[in-house]
Backbone as JSON, one array per atom type, in Angstrom:
{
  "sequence": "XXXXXXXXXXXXXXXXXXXXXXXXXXXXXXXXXXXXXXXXXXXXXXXXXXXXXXXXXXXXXXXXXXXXXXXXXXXXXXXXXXXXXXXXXXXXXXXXXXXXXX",
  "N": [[143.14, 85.21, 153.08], [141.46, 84.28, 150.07], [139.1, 85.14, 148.38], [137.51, 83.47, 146.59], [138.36, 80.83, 147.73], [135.9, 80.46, 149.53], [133.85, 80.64, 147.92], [134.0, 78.73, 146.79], [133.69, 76.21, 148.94], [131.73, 76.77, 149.89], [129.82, 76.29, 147.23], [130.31, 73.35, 147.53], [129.56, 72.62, 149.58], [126.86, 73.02, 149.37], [126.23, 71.77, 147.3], [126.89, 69.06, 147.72], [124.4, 68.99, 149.73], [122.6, 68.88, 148.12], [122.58, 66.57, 146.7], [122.44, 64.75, 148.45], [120.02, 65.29, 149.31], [118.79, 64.93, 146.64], [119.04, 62.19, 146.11], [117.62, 60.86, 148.49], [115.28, 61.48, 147.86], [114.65, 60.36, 145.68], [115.74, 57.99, 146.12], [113.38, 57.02, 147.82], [111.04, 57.23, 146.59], [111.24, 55.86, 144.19], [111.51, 53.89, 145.54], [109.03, 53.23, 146.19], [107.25, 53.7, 144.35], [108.57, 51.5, 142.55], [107.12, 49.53, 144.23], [104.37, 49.85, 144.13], [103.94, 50.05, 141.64], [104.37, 46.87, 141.47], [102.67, 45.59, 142.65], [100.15, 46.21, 141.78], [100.48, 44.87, 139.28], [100.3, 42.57, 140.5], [97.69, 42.14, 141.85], [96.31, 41.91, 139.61], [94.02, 43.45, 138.94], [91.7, 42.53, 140.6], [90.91, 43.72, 142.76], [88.97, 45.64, 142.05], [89.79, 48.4, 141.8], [90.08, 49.29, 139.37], [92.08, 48.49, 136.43], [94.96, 46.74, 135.77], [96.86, 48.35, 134.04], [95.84, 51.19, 134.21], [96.54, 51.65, 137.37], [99.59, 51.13, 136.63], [100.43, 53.11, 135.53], [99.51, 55.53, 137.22], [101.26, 55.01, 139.26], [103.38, 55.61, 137.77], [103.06, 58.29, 137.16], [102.64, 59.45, 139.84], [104.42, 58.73, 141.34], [106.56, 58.78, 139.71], [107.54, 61.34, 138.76], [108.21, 62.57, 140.98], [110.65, 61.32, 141.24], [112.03, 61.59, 138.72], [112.73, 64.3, 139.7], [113.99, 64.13, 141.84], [116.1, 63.04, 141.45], [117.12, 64.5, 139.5], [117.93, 66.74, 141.35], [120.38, 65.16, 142.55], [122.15, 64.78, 140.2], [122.52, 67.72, 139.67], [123.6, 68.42, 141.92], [125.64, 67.06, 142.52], [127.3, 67.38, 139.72], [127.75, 70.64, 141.33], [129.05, 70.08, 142.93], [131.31, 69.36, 141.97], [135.05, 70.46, 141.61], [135.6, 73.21, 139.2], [136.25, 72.41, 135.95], [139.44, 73.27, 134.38], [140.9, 75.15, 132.08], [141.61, 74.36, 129.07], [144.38, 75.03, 127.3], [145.65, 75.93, 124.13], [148.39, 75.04, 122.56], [151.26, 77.15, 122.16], [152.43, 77.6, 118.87], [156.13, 77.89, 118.5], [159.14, 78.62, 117.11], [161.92, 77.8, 117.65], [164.63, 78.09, 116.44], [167.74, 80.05, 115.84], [167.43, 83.15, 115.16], [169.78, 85.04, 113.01], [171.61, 88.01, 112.83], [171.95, 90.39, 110.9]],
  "CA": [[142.14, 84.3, 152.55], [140.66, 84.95, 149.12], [137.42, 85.05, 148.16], [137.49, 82.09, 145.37], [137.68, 79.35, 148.29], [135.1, 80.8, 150.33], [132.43, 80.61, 147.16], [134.25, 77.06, 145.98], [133.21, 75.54, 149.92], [130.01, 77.04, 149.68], [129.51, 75.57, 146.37], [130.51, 72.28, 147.22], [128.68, 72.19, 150.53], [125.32, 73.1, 148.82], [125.9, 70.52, 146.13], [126.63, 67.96, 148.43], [123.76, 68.98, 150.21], [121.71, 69.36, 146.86], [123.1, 65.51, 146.41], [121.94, 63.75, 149.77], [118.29, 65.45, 149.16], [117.65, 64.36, 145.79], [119.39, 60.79, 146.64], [116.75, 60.99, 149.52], [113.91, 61.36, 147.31], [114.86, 59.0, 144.85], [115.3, 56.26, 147.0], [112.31, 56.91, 148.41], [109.88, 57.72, 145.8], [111.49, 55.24, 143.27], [111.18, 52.18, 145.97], [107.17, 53.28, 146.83], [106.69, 53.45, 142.64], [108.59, 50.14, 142.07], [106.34, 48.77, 145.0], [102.84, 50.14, 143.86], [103.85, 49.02, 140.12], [104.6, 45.68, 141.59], [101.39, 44.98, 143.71], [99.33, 46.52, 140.95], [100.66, 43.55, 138.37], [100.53, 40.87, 141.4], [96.73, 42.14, 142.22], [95.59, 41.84, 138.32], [92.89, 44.52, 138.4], [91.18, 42.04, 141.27], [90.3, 44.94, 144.12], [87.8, 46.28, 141.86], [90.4, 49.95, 141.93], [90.67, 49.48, 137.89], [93.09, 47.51, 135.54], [96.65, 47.16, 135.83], [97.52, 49.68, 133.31], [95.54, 52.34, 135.16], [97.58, 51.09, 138.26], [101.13, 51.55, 136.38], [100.45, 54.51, 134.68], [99.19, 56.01, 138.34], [102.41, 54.9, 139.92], [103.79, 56.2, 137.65], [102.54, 59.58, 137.13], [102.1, 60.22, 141.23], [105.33, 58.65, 141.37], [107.59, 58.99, 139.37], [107.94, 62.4, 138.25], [109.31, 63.0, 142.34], [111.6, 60.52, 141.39], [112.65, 61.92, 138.04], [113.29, 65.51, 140.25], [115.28, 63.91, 143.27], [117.51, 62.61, 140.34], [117.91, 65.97, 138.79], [118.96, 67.45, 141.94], [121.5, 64.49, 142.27], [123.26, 64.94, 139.11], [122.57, 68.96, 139.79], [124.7, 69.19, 143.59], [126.98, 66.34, 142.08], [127.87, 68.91, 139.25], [127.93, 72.22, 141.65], [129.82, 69.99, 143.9], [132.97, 69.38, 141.78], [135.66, 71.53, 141.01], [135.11, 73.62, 137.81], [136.95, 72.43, 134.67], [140.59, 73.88, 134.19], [140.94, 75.93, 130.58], [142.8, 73.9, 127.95], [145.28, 76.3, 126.48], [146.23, 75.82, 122.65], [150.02, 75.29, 122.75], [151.64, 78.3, 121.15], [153.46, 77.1, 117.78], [157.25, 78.93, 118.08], [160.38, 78.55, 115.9], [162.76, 77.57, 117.93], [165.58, 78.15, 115.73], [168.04, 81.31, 116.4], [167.83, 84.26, 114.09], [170.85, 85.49, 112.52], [171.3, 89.13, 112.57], [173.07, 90.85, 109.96]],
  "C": [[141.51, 84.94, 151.34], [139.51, 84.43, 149.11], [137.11, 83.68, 147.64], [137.21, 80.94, 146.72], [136.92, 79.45, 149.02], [133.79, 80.46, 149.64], [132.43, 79.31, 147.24], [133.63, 76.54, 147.24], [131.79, 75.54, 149.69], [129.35, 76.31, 148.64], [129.35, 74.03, 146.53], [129.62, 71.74, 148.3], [127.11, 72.0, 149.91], [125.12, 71.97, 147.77], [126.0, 69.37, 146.46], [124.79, 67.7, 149.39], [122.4, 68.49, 149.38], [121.63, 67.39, 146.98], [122.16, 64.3, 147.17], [120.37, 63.91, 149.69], [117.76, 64.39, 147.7], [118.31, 62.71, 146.2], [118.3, 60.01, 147.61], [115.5, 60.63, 148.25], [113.7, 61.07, 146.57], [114.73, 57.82, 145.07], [114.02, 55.96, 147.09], [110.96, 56.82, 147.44], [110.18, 56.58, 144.45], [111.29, 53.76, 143.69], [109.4, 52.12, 145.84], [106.67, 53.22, 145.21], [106.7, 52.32, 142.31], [107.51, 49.01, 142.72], [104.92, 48.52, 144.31], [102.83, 49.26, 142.41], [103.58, 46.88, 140.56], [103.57, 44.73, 141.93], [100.24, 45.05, 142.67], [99.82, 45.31, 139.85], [100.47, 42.42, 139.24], [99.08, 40.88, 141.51], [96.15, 41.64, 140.85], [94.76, 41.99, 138.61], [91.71, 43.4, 139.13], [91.19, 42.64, 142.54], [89.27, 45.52, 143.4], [88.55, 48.15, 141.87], [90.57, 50.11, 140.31], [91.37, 48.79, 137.75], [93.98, 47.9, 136.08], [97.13, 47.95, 135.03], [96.89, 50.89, 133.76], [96.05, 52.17, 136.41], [98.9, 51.53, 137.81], [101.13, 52.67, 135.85], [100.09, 55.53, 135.58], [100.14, 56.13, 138.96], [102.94, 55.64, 139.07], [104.08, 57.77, 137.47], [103.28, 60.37, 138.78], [103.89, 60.04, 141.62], [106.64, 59.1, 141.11], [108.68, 59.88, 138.88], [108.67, 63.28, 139.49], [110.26, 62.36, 141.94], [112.72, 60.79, 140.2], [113.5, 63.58, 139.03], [114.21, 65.23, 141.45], [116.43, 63.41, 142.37], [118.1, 63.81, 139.9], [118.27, 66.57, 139.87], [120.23, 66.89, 142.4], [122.12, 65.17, 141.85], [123.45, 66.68, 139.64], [123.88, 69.13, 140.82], [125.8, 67.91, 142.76], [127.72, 67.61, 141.08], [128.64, 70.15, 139.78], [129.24, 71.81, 142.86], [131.5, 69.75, 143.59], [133.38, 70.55, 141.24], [135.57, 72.03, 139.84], [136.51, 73.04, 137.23], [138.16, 73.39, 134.8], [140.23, 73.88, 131.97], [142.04, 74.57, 129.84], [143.29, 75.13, 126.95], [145.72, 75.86, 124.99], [147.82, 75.81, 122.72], [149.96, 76.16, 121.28], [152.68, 77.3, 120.04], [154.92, 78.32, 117.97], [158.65, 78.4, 117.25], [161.4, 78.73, 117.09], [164.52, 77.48, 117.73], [166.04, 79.15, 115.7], [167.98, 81.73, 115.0], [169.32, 84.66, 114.11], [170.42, 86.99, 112.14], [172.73, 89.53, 111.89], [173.91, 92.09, 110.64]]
}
């Protein structure tokens, strides 16, 4: 057994893992933002809690900046979770044509 697929599992487990969390706290934090935004435009600044733009700009703040970081660990374990890139090699130019030796 070499080493290489022992890291590559590990890698791919953690980035799956990495994946399901921020997915998790995206969902979650991106439905409870879209909600609050939503209620806060349906209430029109009639609770007496402030305007609707102090309302969306709250959601978004408290919100949304979990919701920007459960995304970045998405894309992050998606990344760590695929296989690395293979090298592109430069094809060698050769002369194919036999020498003649004197």
């Amino acid at each position: 057994m070499s080493g290489g697929d022992g890291t590559r599992a590990a890698a791919r487990f953690f980035g799956l893992l990495m994946m399901a969390a921020g997915g998790l706290i995206a969902l979650t934090t991106g439905a409870c933002t879209l909600y609050v935004v939503l209620a806060g435009l349906m209430a029109n600044g009639s609770g007496g809690y402030g305007t609707t733009g102090e309302w969306v700009v709250m959601a978004l703040v408290i919100g949304g900046l979990p919701c920007l970081i459960g995304v970045g660990l998405f894309l992050g374990g998606r990344k760590l979770s695929r296989p690395p890139r293979a090298r592109r090699v430069a094809p060698v130019e050769s002369d194919d044509e036999p020498t003649l030796r004197s």
